[in-house]
N, C-alpha and C positions, 0 to 999 in steps of 0.2 A: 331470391332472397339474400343470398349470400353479397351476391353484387350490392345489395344496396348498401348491404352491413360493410362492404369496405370501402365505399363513397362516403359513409356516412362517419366511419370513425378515420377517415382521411383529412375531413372538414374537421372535424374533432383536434386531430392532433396539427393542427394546419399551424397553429404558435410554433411547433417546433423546428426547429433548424432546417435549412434543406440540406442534406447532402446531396439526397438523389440529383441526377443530370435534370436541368431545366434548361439546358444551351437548346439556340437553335441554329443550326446549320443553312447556308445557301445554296447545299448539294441538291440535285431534284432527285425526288422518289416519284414513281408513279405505283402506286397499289392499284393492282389487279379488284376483280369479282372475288368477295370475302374476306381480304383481304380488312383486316381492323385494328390493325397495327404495323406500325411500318416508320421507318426513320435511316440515321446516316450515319457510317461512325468514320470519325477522320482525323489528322494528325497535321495539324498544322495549314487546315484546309484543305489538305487533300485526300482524297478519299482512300480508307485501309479496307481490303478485298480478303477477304476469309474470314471473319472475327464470327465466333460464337454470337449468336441473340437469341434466347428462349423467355420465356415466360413461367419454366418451371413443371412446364409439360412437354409444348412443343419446344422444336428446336432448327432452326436455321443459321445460315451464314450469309457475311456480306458479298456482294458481287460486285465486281469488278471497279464500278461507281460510288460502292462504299455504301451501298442502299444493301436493307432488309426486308424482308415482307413475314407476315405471320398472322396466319388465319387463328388468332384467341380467341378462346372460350374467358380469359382473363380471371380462370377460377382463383389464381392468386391475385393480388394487387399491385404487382409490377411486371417490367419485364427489365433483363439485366443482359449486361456483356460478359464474355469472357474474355480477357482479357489478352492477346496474345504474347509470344514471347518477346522479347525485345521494346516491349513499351509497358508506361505506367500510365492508369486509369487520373486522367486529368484529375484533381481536386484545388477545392481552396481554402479548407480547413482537412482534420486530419481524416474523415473520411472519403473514399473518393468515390467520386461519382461515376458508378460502375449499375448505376439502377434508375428507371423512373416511374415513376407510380402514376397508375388509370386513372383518370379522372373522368373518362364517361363511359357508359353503360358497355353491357360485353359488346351488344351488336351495330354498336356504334363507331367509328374510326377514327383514332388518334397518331399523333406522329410524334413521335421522341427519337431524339438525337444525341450520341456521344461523342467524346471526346479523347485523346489519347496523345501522350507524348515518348516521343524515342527515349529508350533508355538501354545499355547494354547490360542488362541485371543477369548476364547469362553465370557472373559469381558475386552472391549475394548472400544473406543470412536476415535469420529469420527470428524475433525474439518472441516469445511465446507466453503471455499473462493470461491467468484464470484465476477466477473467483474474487476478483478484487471486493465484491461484496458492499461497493458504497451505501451508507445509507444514512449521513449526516449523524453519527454519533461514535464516540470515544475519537473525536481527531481525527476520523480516519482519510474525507476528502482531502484535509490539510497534509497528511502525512502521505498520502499517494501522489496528489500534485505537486511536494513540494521533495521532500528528500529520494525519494523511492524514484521520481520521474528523473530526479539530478542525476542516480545511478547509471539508471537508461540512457540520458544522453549520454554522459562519458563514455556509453559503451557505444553510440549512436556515433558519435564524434570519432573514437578511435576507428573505426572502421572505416567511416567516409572517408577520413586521413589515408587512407590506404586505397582508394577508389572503390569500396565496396557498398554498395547502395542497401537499405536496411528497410525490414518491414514488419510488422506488427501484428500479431493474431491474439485475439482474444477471445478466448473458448468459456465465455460464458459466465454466469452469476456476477454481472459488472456490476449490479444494482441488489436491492432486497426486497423483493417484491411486498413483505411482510409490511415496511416502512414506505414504501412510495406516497402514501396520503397522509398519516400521520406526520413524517417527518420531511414533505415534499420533497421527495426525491426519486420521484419516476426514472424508467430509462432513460429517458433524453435529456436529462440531468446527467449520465454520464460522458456524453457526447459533449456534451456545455462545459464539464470538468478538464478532459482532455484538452478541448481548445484554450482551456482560459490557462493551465500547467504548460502551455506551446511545446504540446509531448510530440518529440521528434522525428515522428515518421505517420506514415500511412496505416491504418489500424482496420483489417478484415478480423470481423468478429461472428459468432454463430450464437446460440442460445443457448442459456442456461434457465432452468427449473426458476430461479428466482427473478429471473427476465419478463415477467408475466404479468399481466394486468390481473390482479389477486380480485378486482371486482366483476370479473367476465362470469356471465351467466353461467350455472354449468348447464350443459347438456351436451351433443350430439358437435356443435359448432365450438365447445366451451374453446378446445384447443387454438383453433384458428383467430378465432374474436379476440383471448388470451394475448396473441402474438403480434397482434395489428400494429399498437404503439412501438415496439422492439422495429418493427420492419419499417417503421414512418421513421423512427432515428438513426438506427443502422443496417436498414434493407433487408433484405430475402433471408429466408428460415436456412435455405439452402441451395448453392450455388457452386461456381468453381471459377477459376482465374490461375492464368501461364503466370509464372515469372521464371525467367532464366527456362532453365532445360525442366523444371519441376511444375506438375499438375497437381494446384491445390484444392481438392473439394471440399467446401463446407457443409454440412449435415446437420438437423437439429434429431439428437432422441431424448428428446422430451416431449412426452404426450401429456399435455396439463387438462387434468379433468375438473379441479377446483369445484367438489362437490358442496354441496352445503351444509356449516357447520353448525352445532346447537346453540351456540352463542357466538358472538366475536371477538376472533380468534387476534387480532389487532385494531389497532385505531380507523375506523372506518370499513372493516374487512369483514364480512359478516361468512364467508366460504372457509374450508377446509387448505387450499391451496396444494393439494396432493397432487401426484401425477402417476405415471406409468413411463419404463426406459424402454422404445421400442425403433425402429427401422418404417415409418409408415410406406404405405407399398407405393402412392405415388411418388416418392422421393426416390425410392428403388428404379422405378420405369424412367425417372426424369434420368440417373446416374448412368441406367444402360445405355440411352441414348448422349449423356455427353463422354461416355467413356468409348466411344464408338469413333470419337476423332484423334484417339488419343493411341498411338502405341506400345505396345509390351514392354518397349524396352524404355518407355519414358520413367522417371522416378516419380510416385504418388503420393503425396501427404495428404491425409484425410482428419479433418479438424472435424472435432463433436465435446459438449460438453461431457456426457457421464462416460465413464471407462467402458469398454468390453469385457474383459476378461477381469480375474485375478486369481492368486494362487490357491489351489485346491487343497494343500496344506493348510493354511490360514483362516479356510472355513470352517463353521460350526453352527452355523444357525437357521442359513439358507438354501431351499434345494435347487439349488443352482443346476444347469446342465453342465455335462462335463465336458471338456472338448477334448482329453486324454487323462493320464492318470497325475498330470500337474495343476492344468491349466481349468480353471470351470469360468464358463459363457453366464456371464453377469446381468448382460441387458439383457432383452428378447431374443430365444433360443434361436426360433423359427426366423426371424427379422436377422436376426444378425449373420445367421450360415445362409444367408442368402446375399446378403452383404458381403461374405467373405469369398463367396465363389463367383461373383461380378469381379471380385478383385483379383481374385487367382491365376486367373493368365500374367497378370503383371507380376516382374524380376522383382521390385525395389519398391515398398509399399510400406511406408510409416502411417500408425494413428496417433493421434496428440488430443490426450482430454484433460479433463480438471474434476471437480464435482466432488473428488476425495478428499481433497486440501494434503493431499499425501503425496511422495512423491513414489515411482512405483516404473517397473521397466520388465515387458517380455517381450521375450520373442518366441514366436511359433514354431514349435521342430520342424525342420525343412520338409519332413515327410507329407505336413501340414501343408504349409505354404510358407513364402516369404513374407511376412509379417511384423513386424514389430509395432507396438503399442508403447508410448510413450505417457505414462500419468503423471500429470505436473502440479506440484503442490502449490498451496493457494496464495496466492498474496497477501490477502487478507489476514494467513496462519489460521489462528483459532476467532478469526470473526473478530481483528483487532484487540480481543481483552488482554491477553496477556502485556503486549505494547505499552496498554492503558496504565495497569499496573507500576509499570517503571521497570519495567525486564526488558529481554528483546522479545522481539517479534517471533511465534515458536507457531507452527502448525499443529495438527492436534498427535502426529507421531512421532512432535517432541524434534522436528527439523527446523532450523530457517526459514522462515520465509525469502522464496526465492524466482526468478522465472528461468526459462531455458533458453538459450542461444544454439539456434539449427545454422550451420556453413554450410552454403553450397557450392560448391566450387565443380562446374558443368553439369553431368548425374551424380559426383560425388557427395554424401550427405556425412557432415559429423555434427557432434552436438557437444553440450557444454553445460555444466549448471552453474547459474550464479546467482547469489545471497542476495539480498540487500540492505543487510546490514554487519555483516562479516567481512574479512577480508577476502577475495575471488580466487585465490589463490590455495583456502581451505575448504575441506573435502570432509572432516569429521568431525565430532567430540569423540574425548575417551576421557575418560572417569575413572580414579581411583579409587575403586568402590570401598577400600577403607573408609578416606574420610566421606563417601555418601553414607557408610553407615553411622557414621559417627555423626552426621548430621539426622537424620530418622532415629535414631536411639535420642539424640538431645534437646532440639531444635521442639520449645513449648508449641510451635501451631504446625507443626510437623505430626506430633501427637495426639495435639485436639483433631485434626482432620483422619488419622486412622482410629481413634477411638468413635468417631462417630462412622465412618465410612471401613469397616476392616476386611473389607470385600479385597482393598488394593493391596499391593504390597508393599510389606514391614521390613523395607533392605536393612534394617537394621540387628535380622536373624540372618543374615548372608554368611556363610565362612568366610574369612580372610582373603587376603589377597589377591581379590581377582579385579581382572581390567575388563572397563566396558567399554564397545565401541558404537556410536548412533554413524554410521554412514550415511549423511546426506544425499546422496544420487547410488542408493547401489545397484549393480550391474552384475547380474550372475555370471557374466563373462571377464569381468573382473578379479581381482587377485589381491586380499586383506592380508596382511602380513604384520604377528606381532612378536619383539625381538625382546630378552631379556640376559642380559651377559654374553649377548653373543649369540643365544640360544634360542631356535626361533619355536614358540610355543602353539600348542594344538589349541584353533579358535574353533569353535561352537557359534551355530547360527540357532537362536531363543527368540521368544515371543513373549516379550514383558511387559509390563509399563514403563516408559520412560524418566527415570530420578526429576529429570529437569523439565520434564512438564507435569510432573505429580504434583514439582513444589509450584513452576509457575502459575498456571490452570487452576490444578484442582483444590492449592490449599489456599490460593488467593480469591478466588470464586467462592467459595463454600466456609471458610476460617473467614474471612475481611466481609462476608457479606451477610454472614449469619444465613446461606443458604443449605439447611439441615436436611430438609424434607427432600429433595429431590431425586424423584424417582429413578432418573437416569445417570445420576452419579456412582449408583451402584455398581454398574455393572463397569470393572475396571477396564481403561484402554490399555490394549497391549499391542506391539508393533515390534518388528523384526530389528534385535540388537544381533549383537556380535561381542564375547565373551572368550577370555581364554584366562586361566590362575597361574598366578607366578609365583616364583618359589621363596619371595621374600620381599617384608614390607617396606623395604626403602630402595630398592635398584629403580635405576631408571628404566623406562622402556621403550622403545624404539617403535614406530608404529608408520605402515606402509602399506596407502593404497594404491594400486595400478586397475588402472579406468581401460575400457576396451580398445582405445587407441592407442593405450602403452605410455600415456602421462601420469609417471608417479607422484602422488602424494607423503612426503613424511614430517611427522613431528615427532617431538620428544617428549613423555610425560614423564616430569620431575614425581621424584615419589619420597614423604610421602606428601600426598595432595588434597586442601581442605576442598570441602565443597559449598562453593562460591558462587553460583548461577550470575551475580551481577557483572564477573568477569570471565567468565565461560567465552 
């Protein structure tokens, strides 16, 4: 039954773009007895002899002639390559064709064919977008394809100037599942957006919760059926591909149950669209076997939309597992320590997600394992409104909207955050919280919004003189530094609301739109500042960050300083 259901939404989504490989090669396969899949992968017509091919279960390699064999069950609806080191998965738009989807029955035999070109990407770099969130409203197609994509190239450009070849992950919610019928804007509308913005590189992407066909029946299949169209635009739930010396595997945890809702929930959406963050176990079984070609000592980046981890301080609501007395295990307890012990033997293992719109860095005490978790705040920000507004672009813990630059230079990995609409060169805000009070004690919609909403905070009862810092990218391994006369003053790490998304967000959402009632405005966003009081309301202050690789940040806050969000 299953088979039919991915024949049949195959036909379905048959309008949309191909990416997947439909080359066909002159190389001879000869399939064996059970054999029911089977094809070539080659480079310039000649056959490449080792290359990953699975299907998502099983797993095989090329031999000698460039030929595959693999006896599928076709429980997924493709079969894909891995990609090896030294080459790029042929394409002709920006995704590449690194996959081909079944077009007949499981016990039926099909031949597909790939393609690959030489490339020395053994130093290369990696830019990292999640949550773009399209969904044809506030500007936001326009403002992703057009100024936000110009960022990227320039950073696309500078690097290739220097012979460094560049590539693209995108960790999910490119779309809003919410809007896909109303506002015609399915996933492969975002596939359509990229090529039409001619975004500069090659784009491996996984799923995101809003990646989802929002009218998949629920039940039992809801997940799978769910994922069909996401896999007809930009391929497999979950897969993996070499570039340079780095084994990237992609991963979906999102298990979309999309139960049934008592009314409808959006324009044409009659379901709940909820899901569950877990590790399902055949994605587990498929990783042991592709992590079984791969060495200890190779570097791992593991791409997934929703986070693992986050800090055990910052909790209060969820009984989260705890994975020590810092860190608590966010998605599936049981799913993910089984995740983490497949990865354990390996030296050099990065995660990279989204799903927060926050941006967010641990790393696991070595006692743990070598680990690190990279959460990368969302493109999108706050789902485009603030933008709308006429502000900038602010996430919802009051950051930049931004994406991340990974350098690889052999197994060496460093990273980078950069804005998109900031200069790249800046690392913070810091606020003279005088005049923030000075603006909350006087500012009339500043007032109506805590009179109606006094859940939040009133910085306008603050003591005097203190300085605030919002760190864009902080790094606990990092070193905040703030100077007044010389004197370098004791900072405090606090859990506030952010001044400059209280006013963006929440007084322009809720004050400009007469949104009174809303339930979830109550409960205030607080997120990790940085604070220290100086001894006097007009010295200047010297303010200094150093980032893990020892790249200092400094400005200078003139003091004293109005609060001005439009020049921030």
């Amino acid at each position: 039954m299953k088979n039919l259901t991915i024949l049949t939404a195959l036909l379905t989504c048959a309008s949309a773009m191909n990416a997947q490989s439909t080359f066909r090669s002159s190389l001879p396969v000869k399939p064996g007895k059970g054999v029911t899949v089977a094809g070539t992968v080659e480079c310039d017509g000649k056959p490449v002899a080792g290359v990953v091919v699975s299907d998502g279960y099983e797993l095989t390699k090329t031999d000698k002639k460039g030929a595959y064999y693999l006896k599928s069950k076709k429980q997924n609806p493709q079969v894909f390559i891995t990609s090896p080191s030294g080459y790029d998965v042929y394409r002709d738009d920006v995704v590449p064709q690194f996959w081909a989807d079944f077009t007949l029955p499981a016990d039926k035999y099909e031949r597909h064919d790939f393609r690959l070109t030489e490339n020395d990407n053994s130093r290369h770099a990696t830019i990292i977008i999640t949550d773009v969130h399209l969904a044809n409203q506030r500007n936001d197609v326009s403002i992703f394809s057009g100024p936000y994509t110009d960022v990227i190239r320039r950073n696309v450009e500078s690097l290739n100037a220097q012979g460094i070849p560049v590539y693209t992950l995108n960790l999910g919610d490119a779309s809003w599942d919410g809007y896909w019928y109303g506002h015609n804007y399915p996933i492969a509308k975002f596939r359509e957006s990229l090529n039409n913005a001619d975004y500069p590189t090659a784009v491996y992407s996984c799923m995101g919760n809003h990646d989802n066909d929002p009218k998949a029946q629920p039940g039992p299949d809801a997940d799978f059926n769910a994922s069909l169209p996401y896999q007809k635009a930009l391929g497999p739930r979950y897969y993996s591909q070499n570039i340079g010396n780095v084994h990237y595997v992609f991963l979906d945890n999102i298990h979309y149950i999309n139960d049934p809702a008592p009314a409808p929930t959006y324009t044409g959406i009659n379901n709940k669209r909820n899901y569950k963050e877990d590790f399902t176990p055949e994605q587990l079984a498929w990783l042991r076997k592709d992590l079984a070609n791969v060495s200890y000592d190779t570097p791992i980046i593991v791409a997934m939309h929703g986070p693992m981890f986050r800090w055990k301080k910052f909790d209060h609501k969820k009984n989260w597992s705890a994975l020590n007395d810092e860190i608590m295990i966010r998605t599936d307890n049981e799913s993910t320590r089984e995740l983490l012990d497949i990865l354990r033997p390996y030296k050099n293992v990065h995660s990279v997600s989204g799903h927060s719109h926050k941006q967010n860095l641990i790393r696991l005490p070595e006692e743990i394992q070598n680990f690190t978790e990279h959460n990368i705040s969302g493109t999108c920000g706050a789902w485009w409104r603030t933008r709308a507004t006429g502000l900038k672009n602010l996430c919802p813990d009051g950051t930049p909207v931004a994406y991340e630059l990974f350098n690889i230079d052999g197994s060496n990995i460093s990273w980078e955050h950069k804005t998109f609409e900031y200069d790249p060169a800046r690392a913070f805000y810091a606020w003279d919280m005088n005049g923030v009070k000075d603006y909350f004690k006087n500012n009339e919609e500043m007032r109506a919004f805590l009179t109606m909403y006094p859940e939040w905070t009133d910085y306008s009862d603050l003591p005097d003189n203190y300085i605030y810092v919002n760190l864009w990218a902080w790094d606990q391994d990092g070193k905040l530094k703030i100077t007044e006369n010389g004197k370098e003053l004791p900072v405090e790490m606090v859990k506030e609301e952010n001044p400059l998304y209280t006013l963006s967000y929440m007084v322009r959402t809720t004050v400009w739109n007469n949104e009174w009632n809303n339930k979830g405005y109550h409960n205030p966003r607080k997120f990790m500042l940085f604070r220290a009081k100086a001894s006097t309301p007009d010295a200047p202050v010297e303010i200094s960050w150093t980032d893990y690789f020892g790249k200092e940040t400094k400005s200078t806050l003139e003091r004293p300083a109005a609060f001005n969000p439009e020049i921030l």
